[in-house]
N, C-alpha and C positions, 0 to 999 in steps of 0.2 A: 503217630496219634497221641503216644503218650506225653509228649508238650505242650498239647491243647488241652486235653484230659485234667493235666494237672495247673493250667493254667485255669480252666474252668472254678477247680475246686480252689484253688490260694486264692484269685478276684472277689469269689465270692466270700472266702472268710477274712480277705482285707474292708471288703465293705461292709461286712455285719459288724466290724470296729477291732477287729485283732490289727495287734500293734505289731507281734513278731510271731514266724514263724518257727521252730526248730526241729530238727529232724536229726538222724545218723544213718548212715547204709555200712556194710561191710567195705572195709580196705581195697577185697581184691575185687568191688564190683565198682569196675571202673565204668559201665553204662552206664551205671545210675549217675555216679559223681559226672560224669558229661552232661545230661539230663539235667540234674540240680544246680549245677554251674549257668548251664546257661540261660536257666530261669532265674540267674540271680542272686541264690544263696552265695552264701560267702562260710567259707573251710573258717572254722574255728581253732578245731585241734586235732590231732590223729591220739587214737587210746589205743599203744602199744597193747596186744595180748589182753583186752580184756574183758573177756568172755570166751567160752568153750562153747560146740559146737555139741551137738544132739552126738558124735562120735568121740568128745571130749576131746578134742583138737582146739588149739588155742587160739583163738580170732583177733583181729584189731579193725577196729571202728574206726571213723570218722565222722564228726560234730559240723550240722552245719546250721546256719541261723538266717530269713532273709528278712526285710525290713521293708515297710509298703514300698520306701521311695526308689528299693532297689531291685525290687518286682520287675520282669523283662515278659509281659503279658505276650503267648505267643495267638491266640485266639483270633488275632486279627487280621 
């Protein structure tokens, strides 16, 4: 459900006139990067280490950006 869920909400704030989307999830959550792939974002950059975790453990991120036209609307 969560491909609908979040297709609900990006349709809706592509049509209120948002031109881009951008988000980040953590490295090692790789459901999400499946999830946001295949609604389309597209991987920007990986940020080696940077940010610490609530147990100061050092995390890396992942940047991702999607664009209307490359929107993959699953709602339908």
């Amino acid at each position: 459900h969560g491909r609908v869920f979040l297709s609900m909400l990006i349709g809706e704030l592509f049509e209120r006139g948002y031109e881009k989307i951008v988000l980040d999830t953590n490295l090692q959550n790789k459901r999400a990067q499946h999830v946001y792939e295949s609604l389309g974002f597209r991987k920007l950059r990986v940020n080696i280490d940077s940010w610490k975790d609530q147990l100061g453990n050092r995390q890396s991120s992942v940047d991702y950006e999607l664009l209307p036209g490359d929107f993959v609307d699953h709602r339908k």
